[in-house]
N, C-alpha and C positions, 0 to 999 in steps of 0.2 A: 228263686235260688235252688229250692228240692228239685224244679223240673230243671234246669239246667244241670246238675249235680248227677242227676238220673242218668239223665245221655249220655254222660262223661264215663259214668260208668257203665253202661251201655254197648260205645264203644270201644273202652279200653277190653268189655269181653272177648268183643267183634274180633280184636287184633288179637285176642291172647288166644282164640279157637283160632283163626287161621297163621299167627307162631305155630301152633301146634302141628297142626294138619303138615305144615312145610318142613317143620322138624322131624316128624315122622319120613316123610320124602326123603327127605337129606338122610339119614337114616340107615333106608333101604335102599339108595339110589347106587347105581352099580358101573354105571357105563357114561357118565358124564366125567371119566377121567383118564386123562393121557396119556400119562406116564407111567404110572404102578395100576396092577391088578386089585381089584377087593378080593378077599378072602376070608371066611367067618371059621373060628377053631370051632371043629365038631364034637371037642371032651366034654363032658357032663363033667367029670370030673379029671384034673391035669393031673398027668405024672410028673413029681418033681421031687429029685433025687439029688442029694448034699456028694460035691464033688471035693471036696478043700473046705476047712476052716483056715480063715487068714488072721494072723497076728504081727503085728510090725515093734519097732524096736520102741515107741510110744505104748506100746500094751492096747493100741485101737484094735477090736475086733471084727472081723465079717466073714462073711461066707461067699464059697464059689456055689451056685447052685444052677442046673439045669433042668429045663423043663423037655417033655417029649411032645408035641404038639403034631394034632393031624387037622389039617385045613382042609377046607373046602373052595375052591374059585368060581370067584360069583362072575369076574367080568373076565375079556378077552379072548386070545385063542384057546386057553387051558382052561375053558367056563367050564364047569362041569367038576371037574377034574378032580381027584384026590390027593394028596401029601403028608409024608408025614415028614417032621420039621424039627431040627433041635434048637432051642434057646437058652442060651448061658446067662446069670445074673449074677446080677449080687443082691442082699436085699435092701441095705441103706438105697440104689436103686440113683444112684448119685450118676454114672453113667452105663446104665442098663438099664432094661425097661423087664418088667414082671407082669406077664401074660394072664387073664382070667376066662374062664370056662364061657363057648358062646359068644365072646370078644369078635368083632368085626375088624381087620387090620388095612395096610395096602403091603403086598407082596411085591417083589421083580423076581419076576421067571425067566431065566437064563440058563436053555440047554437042559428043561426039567427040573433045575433045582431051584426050588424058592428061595427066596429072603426078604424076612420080615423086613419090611423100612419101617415102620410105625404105626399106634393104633390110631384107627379111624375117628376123629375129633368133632371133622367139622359140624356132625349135627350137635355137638355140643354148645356152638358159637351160637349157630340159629338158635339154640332155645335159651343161652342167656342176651340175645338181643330182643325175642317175644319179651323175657320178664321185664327187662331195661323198659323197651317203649310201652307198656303194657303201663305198669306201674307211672312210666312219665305222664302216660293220657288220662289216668289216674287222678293223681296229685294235682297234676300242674294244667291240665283242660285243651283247651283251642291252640294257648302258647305253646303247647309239646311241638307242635309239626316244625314250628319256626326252631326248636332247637334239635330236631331231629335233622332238619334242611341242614343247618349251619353244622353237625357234627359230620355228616356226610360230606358238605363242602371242603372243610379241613382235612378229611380222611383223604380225600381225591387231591386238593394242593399239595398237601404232604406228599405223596406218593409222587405229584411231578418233579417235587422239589427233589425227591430223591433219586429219579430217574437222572433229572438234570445235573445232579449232584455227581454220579455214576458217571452219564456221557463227557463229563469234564474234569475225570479223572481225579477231584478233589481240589481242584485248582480255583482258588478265590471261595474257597467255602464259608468262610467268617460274613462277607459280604452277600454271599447266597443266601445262607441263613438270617444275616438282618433282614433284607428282601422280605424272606417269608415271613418273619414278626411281623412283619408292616401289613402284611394280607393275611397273615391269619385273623390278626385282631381288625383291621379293618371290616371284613366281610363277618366275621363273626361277629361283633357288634352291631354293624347295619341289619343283619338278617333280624336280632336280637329285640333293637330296638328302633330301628329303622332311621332316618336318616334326619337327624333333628342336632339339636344343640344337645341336648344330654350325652348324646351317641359321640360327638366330638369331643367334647368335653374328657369323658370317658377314654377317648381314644387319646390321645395329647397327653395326659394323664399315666395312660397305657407307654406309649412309647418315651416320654420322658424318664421313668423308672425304669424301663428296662434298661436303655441304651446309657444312661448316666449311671447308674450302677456296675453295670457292666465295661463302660471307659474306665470308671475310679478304680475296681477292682484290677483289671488291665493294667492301669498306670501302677500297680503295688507291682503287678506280677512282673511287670521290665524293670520295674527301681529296685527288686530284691533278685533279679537275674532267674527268676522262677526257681529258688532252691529249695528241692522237697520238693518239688512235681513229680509225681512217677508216673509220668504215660504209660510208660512202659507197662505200668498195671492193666491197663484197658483193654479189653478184648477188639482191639482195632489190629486186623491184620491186613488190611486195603487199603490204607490208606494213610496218611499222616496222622497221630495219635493226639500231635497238640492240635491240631486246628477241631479234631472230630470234638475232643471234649469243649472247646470253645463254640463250636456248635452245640451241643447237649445244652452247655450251659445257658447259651441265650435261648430256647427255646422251655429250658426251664424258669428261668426269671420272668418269663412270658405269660405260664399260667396262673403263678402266685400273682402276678402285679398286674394282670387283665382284672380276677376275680376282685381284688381288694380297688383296684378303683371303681369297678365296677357298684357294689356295693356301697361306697361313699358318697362318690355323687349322687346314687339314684335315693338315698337318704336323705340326702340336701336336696336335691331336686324336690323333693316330698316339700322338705321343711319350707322352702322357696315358699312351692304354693300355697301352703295354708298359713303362712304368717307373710304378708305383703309387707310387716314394718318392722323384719328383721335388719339387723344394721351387721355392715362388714364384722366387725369385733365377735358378734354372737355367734354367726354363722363362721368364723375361721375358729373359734371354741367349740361350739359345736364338731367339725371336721376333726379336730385333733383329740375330740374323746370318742369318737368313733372309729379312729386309728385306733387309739390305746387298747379299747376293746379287740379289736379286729386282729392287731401284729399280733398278740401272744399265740393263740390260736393257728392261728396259719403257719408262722415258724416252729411249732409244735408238729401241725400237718406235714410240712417239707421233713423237719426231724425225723419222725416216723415210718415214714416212706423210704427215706434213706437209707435208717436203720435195716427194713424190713430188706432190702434188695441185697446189703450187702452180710447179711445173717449169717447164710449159709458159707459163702468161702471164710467168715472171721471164723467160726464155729471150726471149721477143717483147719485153720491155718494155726489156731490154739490148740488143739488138739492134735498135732505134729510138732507141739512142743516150743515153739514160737515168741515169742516172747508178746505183751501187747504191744509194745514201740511197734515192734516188727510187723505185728497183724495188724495194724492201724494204715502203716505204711504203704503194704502192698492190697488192702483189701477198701480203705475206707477213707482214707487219706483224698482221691479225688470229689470222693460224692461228700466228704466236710467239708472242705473248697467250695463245689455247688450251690452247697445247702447255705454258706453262710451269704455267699454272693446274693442268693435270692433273698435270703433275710438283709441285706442291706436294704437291697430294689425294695423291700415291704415296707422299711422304714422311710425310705423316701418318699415312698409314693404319698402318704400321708399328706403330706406338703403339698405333693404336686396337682395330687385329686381337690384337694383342696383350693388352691390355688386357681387351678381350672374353672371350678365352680362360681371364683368371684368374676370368671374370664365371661364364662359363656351362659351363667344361669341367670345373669340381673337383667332384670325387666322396669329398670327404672334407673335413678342415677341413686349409687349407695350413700348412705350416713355412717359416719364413723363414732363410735359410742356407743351408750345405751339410750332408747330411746326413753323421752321425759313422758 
């Protein structure tokens, strides 16, 4: 177990020097891009000079302030080149962005004059996915690659779904997106756990909570005529607002009720094996205090989350004086909808993982009771 233990950590070095080495690259790299120029601010120290203090009729305060920046051009025809640049901010920084000394950016040069498009991030990504799989090779040993495979596979379906999504201008999107439930969770469970009764089980499990929660919910929102929906809130400017959060939504019911069946059966699965004269009664007991544990927690998770994305516009929208009705309404009112939807699909699922389990785990013909 130490020499197995050893390698693991061994290799997760392996990958966290060459994260490194490529994060560095990404970094420095200058001319692997198309569109905008790199350019690195040359101030040791920025000048930045208070243009306006802003007060509104709520007593909110901020400031206009501009920086004076001289860049240097690392790619394209103006490689070499010098600039000097001005940047307006604000500093809450809500929408502006505040430059630091030695910052790498991408510029568009047009006709000599620069403009900041935004700072250079991407070797940011590369070194929190070094830490991500580092840490996953880490912890979790040989199984990391399979879930390394399978998080890459969904990054790449998602992306078609969305091209697909695009070329069809929004048309049949609720049906698209079930579509992808079905292969996300599909291929992410085979990779996971490859292609047996557990992995079915699991799945069946998977898609009966999403898509039963997701009708019930549905059937509420046409039998109440959808009052109090405000699409309108949604940063959907492409496309139809109701079907996009109907999308959202089923792809969020998706990873609550993948995870939590997940975890149920592969517990029962457990229990299976090492007790041959467990009797249906024990094992649907079993199942439903393993739900009990399982829901609080996860609808916590979804709560949290929710909370956490829609922080900032509630924060802005009470702070111009708003009433909560009203910041609830235009800020947070869809992602409770969401949130509660998926905690339905969490409660079901219990059932349903359950239920799966007496389907696809028994390897004998069950007894009902306890056994004498």
């Amino acid at each position: 177990m130490k020499a197995k233990n050893k390698k693991r950590y061994i290799i997760a070095l392996i990958v966290a020097v060459i994260g490194l080495v490529l994060t560095a690259c990404t970094y420095f790299a200058t001319n692997i891009y198309s569109r905008d120029d790199v350019a690195v601010i040359t101030d040791n120290v920025i000048k930045d000079r208070l243009i306006e203090k802003d007060k509104d009729v709520y007593n909110n305060v901020d400031q206009t302030r501009e920086q004076t920046l001289h860049l240097k051009v690392l790619s394209g025809k103006y490689k070499g080149r010098t600039f000097t640049t001005k940047n307006v901010y604000y500093p809450s920084q809500m929408v502006s962005q505040k430059y630091r000394a030695r910052q790498r950016i991408f510029v568009n040069i047009k006709k000599g004059d620069p403009a900041i498009v935004n700072p250079k991030r991407d070797w940011v990504l590369v070194l929190a996915l070094t830490v991500t799989i580092a840490l996953m090779i880490a912890i979790v040993g040989r199984h990391s690659f399979a879930l390394i495979i399978s998080m890459a596979l969904s990054w790449l379906i998602f992306y078609l779904i969305i091209v697909l999504d695009v070329h069809m201008n929004g048309a049949h999107i609720i049906l698209l997106f079930s579509l992808a439930d079905i292969i996300f969770s599909f291929f992410g469970l085979l990779i996971d756990q490859g292609f047996n009764k557990k992995m079915l089980a699991t799945w069946l499990a998977t898609l009966l909570g999403v898509f039963i929660s997701f009708g019930l919910c549905y059937l509420v929102m046409q039998l109440t005529g959808e009052s109090e929906m405000k699409y309108e809130t949604g940063d959907y400017a492409t496309q139809d607002p109701r079907g996009i959060f109907l999308a959202q939504t089923l792809l969020g019911i998706l990873g609550a009720v993948m995870d939590e069946s997940t975890d149920i059966i592969s517990s029962l699965y457990e229990l299976v094996q090492t007790r041959k004269d467990i009797t249906v009664n024990q094992l649907i007991k079993s199942g439903r205090t393993m739900g009990q544990e399982i829901m609080g927690p996860l609808i916590n998770v979804l709560v949290l989350i929710f909370i956490s994305g829609a922080l900032p516009m509630t924060i802005i929208y009470l702070r111009d004086n708003n009433s909560l009705g009203s910041a609830f309404g235009f800020t947070l009112s869809l992602g409770a909808t969401q949130s509660v939807i998926s905690a339905i699909g969490i409660v079901l699922t219990v059932i349903f993982a359950t239920g799966c389990s007496l389907l696809f785990l028994k390897n004998k013909k069950w007894k009902w009771g306890k056994k004498e």
